[in-house]
C-alpha positions as CSV (number, residue, x, y, z in Angstrom):
1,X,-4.7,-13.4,-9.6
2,X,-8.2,-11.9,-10.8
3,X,-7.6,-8.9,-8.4
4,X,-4.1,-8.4,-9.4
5,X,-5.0,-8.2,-13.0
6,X,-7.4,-5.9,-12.3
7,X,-5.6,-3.8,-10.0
8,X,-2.5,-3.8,-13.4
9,X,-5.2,-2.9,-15.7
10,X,-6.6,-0.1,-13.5
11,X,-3.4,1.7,-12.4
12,X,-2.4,1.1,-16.5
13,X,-5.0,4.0,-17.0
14,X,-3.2,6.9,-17.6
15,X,-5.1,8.9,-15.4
16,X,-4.8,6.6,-12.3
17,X,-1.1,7.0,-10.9
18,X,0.2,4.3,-8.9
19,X,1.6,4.5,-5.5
20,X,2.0,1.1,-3.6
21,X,0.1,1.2,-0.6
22,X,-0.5,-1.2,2.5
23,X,-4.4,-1.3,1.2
24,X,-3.6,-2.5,-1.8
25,X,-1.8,-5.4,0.3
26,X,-3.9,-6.4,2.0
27,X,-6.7,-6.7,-0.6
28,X,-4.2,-8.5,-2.8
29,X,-3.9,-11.0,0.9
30,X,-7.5,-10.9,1.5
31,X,-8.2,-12.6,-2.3
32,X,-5.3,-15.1,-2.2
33,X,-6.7,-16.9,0.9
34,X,-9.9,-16.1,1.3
35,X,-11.8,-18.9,2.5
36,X,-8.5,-20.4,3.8
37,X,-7.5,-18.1,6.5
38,X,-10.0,-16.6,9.0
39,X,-7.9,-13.5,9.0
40,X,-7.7,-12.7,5.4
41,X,-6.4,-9.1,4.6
42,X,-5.6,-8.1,8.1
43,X,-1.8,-8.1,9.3
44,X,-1.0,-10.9,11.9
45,X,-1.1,-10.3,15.6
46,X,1.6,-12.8,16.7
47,X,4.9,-14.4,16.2
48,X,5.1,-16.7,13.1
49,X,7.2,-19.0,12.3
50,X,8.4,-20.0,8.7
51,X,9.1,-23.4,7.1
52,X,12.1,-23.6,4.7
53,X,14.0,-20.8,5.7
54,X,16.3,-20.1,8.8
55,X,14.5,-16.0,8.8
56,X,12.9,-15.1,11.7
57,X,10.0,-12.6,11.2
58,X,9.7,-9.8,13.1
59,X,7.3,-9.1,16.1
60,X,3.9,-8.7,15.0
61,X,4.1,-4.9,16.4
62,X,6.6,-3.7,13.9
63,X,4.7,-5.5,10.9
64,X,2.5,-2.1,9.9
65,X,5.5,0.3,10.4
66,X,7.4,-2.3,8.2
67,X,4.7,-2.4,5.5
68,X,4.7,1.5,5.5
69,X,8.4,1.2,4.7
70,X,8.4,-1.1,2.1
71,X,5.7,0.4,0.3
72,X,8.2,4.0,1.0
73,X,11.2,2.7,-0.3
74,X,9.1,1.3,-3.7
75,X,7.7,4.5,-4.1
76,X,10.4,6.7,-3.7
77,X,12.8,4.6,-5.8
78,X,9.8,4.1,-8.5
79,X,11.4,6.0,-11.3
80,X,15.2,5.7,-9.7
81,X,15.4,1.9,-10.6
82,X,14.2,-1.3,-12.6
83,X,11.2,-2.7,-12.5
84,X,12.8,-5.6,-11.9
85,X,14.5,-4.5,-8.6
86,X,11.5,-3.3,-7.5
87,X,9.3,-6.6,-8.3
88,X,12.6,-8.1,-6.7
89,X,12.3,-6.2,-3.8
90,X,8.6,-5.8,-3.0
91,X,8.4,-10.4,-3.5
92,X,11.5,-10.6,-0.7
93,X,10.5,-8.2,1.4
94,X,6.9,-8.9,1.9
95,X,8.2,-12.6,2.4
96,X,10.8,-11.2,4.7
97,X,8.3,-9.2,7.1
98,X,5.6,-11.7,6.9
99,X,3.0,-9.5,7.7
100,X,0.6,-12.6,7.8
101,X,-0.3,-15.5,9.7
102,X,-0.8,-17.3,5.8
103,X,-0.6,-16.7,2.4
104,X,2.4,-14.7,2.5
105,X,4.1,-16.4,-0.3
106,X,0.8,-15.7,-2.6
107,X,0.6,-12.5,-1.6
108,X,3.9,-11.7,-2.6
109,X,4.5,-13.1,-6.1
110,X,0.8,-11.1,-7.1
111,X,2.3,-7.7,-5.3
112,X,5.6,-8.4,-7.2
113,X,3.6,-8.8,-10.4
114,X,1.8,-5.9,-9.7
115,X,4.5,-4.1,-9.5
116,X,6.4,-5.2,-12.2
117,X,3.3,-5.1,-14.9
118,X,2.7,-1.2,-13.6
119,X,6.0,-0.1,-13.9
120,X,7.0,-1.7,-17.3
121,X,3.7,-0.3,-18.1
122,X,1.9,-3.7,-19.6
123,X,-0.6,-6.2,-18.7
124,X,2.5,-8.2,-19.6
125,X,1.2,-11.1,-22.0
126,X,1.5,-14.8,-22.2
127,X,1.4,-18.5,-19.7
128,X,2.7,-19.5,-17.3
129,X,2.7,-15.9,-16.0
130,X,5.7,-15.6,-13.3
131,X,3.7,-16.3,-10.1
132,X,2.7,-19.6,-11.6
133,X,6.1,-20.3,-12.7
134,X,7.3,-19.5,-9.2
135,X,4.8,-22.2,-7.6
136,X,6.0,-24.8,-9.9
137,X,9.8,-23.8,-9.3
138,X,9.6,-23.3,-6.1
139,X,13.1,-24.4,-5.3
140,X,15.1,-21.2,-7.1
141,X,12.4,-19.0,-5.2
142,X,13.1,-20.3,-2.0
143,X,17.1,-19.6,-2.5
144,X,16.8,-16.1,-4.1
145,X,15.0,-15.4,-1.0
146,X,17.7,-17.2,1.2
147,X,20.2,-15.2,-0.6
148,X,18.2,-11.7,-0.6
149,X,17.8,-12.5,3.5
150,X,21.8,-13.6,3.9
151,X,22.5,-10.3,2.3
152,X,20.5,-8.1,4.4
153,X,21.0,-9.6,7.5
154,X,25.5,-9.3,7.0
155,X,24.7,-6.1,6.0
156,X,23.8,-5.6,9.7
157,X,20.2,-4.2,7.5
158,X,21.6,-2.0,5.7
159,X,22.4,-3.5,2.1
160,X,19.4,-4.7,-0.1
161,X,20.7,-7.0,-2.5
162,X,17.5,-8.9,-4.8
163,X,20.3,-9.8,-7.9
164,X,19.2,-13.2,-7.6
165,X,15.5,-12.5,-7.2
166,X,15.6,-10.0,-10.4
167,X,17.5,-13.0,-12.3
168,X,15.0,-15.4,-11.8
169,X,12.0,-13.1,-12.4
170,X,13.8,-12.0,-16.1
171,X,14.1,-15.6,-16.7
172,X,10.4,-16.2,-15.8
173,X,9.5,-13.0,-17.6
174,X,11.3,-14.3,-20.7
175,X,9.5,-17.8,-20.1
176,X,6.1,-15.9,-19.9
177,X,6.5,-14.0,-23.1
178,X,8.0,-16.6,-25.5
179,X,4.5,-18.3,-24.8
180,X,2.9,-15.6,-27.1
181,X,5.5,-16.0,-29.6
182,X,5.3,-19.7,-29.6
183,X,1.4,-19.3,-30.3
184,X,1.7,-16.9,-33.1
185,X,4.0,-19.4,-34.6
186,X,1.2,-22.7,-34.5
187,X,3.3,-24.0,-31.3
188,X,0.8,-24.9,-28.3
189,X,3.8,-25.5,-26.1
């Protein structure tokens, strides 16, 4: 999460727009599992499989074009829509296309965060922050997802629907900023 707080406070400067970008991916990969994973920051080269979910990745040649589109559809819709939907959208998706052999899951909740801090504009305040809470809930992540894949995949890919995923990260977010509040009144919660 060092990077990724970085990376917020960086593209917080006003004279350093953001644009999501597969780089910024892949550095965001490369420090969640470095040291773990021999291929850290580089995009998987075979089929993956996925515990706890019934999602099948795609093939490992449509992971980069997939990426591309992602990091498109966040872009273009950066002023259009929440910063939850797109925090929603960039933590399913990059779960969804699981662009790498590990550390997908980390890789997504600090992209989502990412997102979500730059386009509220805040190094949002407080503990547990939301990809913490996310690790210890772990449960309601794994069905937003469920529900977020369910919903594209009746849709025929056509409908993104990330309700549930943008419910859960306003609770989280709410969770993550009462922390300051309960500080500044004595509490040490």
């Amino acid at each position: 999460m060092d990077l990724c707080r970085d990376m917020v406070r960086s593209y917080l400067a006003p004279e350093r727009p953001f644009s999501l970008r597969p780089s910024i991916i892949k550095a965001l990969h490369q420090a969640a599992v470095e040291g773990i994973e021999p291929d850290a920051g580089r995009y998987r080269r075979g089929a993956v499989g996925m515990t706890k979910s019934k999602h099948v990745p795609p093939p490992a040649h449509l992971v980069a074009e997939l990426v591309e589109g992602m990091c498109d559809y966040v872009n273009a819709n950066w002023h259009e829509t929440t910063a939850f939907h797109l925090a929603a959208y960039v933590m399913w998706r990059v779960n969804w296309i699981h662009a790498f052999t590990e550390g997908n899951g980390r890789t997504s909740r600090a992209v989502s965060y990412l997102v979500l801090s730059v386009r509220t504009g805040y190094e949002l305040p407080g503990h547990p922050m939301i990809p913490q809470q996310i690790e210890r809930s772990r449960r309601a992540y794994f069905e937003a997802l469920e529900a977020a894949d369910a919903a594209w995949a009746d849709s025929g890919g056509e409908a993104v629907d990330v309700a549930k995923m943008e419910s859960l990260l306003k609770g989280m977010l709410a969770q993550q900023l009462l922390s300051v509040i309960d500080r500044a009144g004595g509490s040490t919660r």
